[in-house]
C-alpha positions as CSV (number, residue, x, y, z in Angstrom):
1,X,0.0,0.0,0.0
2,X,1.3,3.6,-0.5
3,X,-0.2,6.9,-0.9
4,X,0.0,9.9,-3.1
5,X,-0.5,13.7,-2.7
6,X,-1.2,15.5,-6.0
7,X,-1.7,19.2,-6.7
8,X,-3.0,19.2,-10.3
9,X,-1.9,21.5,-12.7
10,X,-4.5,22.5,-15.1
11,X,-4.0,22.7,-19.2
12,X,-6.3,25.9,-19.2
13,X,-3.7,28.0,-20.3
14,X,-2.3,26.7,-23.4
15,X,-5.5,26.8,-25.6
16,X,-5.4,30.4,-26.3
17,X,-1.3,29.9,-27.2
18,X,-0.1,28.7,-31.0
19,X,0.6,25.5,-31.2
20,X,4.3,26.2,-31.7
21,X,5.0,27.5,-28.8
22,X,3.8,24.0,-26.5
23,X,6.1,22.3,-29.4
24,X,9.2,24.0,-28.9
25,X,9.2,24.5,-25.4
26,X,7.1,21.4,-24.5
27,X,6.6,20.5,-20.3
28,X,9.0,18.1,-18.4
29,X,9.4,14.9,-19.4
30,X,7.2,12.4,-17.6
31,X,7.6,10.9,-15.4
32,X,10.5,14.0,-13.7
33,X,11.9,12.7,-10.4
34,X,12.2,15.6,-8.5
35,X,13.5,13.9,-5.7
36,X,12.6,10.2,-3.4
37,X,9.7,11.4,-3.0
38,X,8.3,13.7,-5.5
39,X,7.6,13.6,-9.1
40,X,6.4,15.9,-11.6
41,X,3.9,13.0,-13.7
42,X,0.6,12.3,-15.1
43,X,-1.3,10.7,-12.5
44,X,-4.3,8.0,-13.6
45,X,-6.6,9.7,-15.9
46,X,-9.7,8.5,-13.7
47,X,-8.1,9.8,-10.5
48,X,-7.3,13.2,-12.3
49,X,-11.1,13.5,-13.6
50,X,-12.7,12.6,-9.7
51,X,-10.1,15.3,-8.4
52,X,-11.3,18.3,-10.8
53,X,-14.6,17.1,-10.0
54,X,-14.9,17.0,-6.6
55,X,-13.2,20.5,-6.9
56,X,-16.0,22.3,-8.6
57,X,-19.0,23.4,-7.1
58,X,-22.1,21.2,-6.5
59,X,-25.8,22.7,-7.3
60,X,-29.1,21.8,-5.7
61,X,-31.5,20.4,-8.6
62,X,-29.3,21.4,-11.1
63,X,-27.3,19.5,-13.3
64,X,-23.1,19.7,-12.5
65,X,-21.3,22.0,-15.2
66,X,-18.8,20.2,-17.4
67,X,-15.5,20.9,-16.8
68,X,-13.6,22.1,-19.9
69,X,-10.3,21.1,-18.7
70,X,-8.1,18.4,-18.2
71,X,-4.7,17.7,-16.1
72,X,-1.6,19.1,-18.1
73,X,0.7,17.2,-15.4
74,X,0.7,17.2,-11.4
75,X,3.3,17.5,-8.7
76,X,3.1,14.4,-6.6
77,X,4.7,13.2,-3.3
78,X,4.6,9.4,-3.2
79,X,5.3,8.0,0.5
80,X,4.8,4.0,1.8
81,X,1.9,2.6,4.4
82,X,-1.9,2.9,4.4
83,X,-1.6,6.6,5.3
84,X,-4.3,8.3,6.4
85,X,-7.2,10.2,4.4
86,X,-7.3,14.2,4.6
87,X,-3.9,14.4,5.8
88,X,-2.5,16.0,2.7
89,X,0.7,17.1,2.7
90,X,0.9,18.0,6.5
91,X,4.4,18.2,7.0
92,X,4.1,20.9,3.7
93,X,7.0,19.3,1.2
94,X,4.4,19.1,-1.7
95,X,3.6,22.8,-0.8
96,X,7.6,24.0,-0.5
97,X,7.6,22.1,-4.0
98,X,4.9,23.9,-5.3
99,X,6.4,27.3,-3.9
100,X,10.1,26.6,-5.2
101,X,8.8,25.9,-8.9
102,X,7.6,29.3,-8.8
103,X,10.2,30.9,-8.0
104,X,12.2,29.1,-11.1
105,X,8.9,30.4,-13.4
106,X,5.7,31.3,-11.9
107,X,2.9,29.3,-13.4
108,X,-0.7,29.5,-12.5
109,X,-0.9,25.6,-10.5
110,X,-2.7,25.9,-7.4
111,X,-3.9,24.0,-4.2
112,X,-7.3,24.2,-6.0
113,X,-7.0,20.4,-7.5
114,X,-5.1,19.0,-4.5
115,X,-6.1,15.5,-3.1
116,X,-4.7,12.4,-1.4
117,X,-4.9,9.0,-3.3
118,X,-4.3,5.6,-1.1
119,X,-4.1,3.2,-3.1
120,X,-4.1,-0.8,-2.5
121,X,-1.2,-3.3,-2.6
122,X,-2.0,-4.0,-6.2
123,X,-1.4,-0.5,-7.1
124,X,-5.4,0.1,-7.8
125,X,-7.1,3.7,-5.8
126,X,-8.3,2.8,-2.6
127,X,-10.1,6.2,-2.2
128,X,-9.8,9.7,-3.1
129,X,-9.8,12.7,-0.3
130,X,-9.1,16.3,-1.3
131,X,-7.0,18.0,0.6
132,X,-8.7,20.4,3.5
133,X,-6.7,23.5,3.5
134,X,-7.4,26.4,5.5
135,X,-5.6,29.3,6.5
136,X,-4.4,30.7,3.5
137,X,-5.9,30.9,-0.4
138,X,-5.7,28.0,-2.8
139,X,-5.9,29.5,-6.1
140,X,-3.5,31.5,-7.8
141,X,-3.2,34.8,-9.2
142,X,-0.1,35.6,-11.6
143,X,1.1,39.4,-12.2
144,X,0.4,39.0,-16.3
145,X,-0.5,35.7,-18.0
146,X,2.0,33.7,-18.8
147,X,4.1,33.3,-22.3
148,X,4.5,29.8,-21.0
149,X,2.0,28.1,-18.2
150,X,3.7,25.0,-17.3
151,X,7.5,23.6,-16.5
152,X,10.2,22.5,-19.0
153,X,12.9,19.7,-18.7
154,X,15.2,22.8,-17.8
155,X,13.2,24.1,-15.2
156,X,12.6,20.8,-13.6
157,X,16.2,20.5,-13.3
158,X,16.8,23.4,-12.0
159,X,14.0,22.2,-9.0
160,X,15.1,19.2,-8.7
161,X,18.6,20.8,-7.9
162,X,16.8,23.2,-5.3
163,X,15.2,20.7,-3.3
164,X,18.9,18.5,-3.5
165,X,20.6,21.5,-1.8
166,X,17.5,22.2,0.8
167,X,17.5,18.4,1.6
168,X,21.4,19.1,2.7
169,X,20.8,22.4,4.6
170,X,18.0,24.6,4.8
171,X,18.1,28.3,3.7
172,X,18.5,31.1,5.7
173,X,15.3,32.3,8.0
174,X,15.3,35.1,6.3
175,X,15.2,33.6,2.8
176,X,12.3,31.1,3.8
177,X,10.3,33.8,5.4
178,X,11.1,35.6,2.0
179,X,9.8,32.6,0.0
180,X,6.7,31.9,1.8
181,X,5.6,36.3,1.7
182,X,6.1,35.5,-1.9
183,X,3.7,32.3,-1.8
184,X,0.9,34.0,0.0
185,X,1.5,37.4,-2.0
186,X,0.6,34.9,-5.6
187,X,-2.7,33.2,-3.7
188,X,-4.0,37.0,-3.2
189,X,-6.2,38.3,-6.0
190,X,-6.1,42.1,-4.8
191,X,-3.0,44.2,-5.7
192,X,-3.1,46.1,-2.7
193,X,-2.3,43.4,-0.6
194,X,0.2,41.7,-2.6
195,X,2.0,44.7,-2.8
196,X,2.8,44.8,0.9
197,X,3.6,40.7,0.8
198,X,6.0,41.3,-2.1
199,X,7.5,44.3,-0.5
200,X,7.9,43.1,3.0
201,X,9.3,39.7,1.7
202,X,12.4,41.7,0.1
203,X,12.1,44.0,3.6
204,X,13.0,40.3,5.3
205,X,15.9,40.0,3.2
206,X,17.7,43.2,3.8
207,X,16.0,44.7,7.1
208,X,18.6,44.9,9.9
209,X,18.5,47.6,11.6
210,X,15.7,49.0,13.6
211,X,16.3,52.9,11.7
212,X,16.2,54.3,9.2
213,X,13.8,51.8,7.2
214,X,13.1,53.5,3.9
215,X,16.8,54.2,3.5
216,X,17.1,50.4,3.9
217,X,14.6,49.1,1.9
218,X,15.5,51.7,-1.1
219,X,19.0,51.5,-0.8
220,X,19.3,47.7,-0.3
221,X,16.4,46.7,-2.5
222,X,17.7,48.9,-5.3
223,X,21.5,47.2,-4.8
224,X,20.2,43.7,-4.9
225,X,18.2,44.2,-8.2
226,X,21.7,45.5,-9.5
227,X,23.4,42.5,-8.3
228,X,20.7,40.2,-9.8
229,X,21.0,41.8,-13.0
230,X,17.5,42.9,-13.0
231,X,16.6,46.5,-14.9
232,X,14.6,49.0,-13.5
233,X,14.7,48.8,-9.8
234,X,16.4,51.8,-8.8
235,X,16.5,53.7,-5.6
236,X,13.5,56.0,-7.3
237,X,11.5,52.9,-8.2
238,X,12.4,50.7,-4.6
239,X,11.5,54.6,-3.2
240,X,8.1,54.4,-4.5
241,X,8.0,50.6,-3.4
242,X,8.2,51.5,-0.1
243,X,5.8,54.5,-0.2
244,X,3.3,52.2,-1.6
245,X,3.8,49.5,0.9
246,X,3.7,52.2,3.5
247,X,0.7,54.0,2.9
248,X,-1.1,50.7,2.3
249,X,-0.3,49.2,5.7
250,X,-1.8,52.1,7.0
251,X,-4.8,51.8,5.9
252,X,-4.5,53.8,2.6
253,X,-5.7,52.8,-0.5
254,X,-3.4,52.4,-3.7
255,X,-6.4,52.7,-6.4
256,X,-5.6,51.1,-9.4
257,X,-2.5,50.4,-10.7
258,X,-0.7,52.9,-13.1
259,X,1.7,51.8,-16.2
260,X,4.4,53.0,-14.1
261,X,3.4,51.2,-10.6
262,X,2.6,48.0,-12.3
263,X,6.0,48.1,-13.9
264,X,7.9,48.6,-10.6
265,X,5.6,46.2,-8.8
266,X,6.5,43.2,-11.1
267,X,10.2,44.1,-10.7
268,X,9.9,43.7,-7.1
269,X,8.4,40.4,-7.9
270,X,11.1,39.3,-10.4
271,X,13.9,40.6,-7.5
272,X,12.5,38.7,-5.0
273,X,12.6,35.6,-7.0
274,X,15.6,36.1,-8.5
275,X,17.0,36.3,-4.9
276,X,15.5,33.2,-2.9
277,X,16.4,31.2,-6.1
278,X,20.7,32.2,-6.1
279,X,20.1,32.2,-2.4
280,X,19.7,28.8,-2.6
281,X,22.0,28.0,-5.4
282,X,25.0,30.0,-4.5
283,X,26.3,29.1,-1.1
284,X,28.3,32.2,-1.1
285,X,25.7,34.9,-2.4
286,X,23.7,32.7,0.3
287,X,25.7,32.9,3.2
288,X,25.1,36.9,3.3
289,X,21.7,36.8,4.4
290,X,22.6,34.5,7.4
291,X,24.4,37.0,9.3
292,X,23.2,40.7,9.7
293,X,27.1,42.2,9.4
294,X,27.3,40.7,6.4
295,X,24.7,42.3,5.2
296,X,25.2,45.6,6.4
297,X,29.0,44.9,4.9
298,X,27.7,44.1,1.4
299,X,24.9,46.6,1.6
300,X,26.3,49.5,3.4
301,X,23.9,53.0,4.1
């Protein structure tokens, strides 16, 4: 007997794409060992359609809609024993999986579709039980829609070598605080909201001293987009970051997003992603945001 917690990720996004650009940069090959444990893979055609289905709203006396989707591939954490039903994920590897393959390229695969399968010793499903999460949003709201809604063979790598090096040693505090601000900030719909998530997960990487914080954000912020080779982020942009985040937090309202704003806030999303991702992969660029002097050091006002 073993069991099998899946977050399904949709193919709703590639109908409105030309066919040529699925073909030339098609998903990961399946099935993708990500590590022991996890897999990026078709699951059982059956198991996927029960999933969606028990996902989508239920009418009194009136017939169930049809769902016009299907599964493009799930991420899937495979672990031995009878388990037990509605214990999905509860030590939250699937969902650090989930999180770290957005950081590599954000894609629009939620906790909408998630669901334990047990299945019996001759491999056939046991029962189905989606997964109850509460707490925080399931579904997922991306900046702009994607070029490119799903995982290559090169990103897959590039996860697969993330969870490797988090297996060996865990990032900093500050990074996985960082990471998970950035996870909550892409399961909220309203900008407003996401803008203080985004900019207070970048605050977590460079804060350190108690005063003066603008200059620290602005000045720090600004430096790290430079270091990351992202354009754009300057200290007038990361200046307006803050101001935003500021007057949002207290209580103010941001009104709809200009040109200008929407530019900035998508570079503060691209820098913080950028970030947690060669935090992980570079030990040295890493080791900076475990101690506060070095930060200060690297980063000086």
């Amino acid at each position: 007997m073993f069991n099998r917690d899946v977050a399904i990720h949709t193919n709703h996004n590639i109908f409105p794409l030309p066919n040529q650009t699925f073909d030339a940069t098609p998903p990961a090959s399946d099935p993708f060992q990500l590590a022991n444990d996890l897999w990026l893979r078709k699951i059982e055609a059956e198991s996927a359609r029960i999933i969606l289905n028990l996902a989508e709203p239920s009418f009194y006396g009136t017939p169930k809609p049809v769902i016009q989707f299907a599964q493009l591939y799930s991420f899937v954490r495979e672990t031995p024993g009878p388990g037990v039903p509605y214990r999905w994920d509860d030590d939250s590897r699937l969902q650090l999986c989930v999180a770290l393959s957005r950081i590599i390229h954000p894609t629009s695969v939620s906790l909408r579709y998630a669901a334990r399968i047990r299945y019996n010793s001759d491999s056939s499903v046991a029962d189905i039980s989606p997964a109850d999460i509460r707490g925080v949003g399931i579904d997922t709201y991306l900046a702009e829609t994607p070029s490119r809604d799903w995982l290559t063979e090169f990103d897959a790598v590039r996860l697969r070598s993330l969870l490797a090096k988090l297996d060996l040693s865990p990032m900093p505090e500050r990074a996985s605080r960082a990471l998970w601000y950035h996870e909550y900030a892409i399961r909220t719909y309203y900008v407003e909201i996401r803008w203080v998530l985004v900019a207070t997960a970048l605050e977590a990487l460079v804060h350190v001293e108690r005063h003066p914080s603008t200059r620290q954000f602005t000045k720090r912020v600004s430096e790290l987009a430079k270091e990351l080779s992202v354009p754009g982020l300057g200290v007038a942009e990361a200046e307006t970051a803050y101001v935003h985040r500021s007057t949002l937090a207290h209580g103010q309202k941001l009104g709809q997003l200009s040109d200008p704003d929407q530019k900035i806030y998508k570079l503060m999303e691209t820098t913080l992603r950028t970030a947690i991702v060669r935090i992980i992969e570079d030990d040295n660029f890493g080791a900076i945001f475990r101690d506060e002097e070095e930060i200060k050091k690297k980063w000086p006002l």
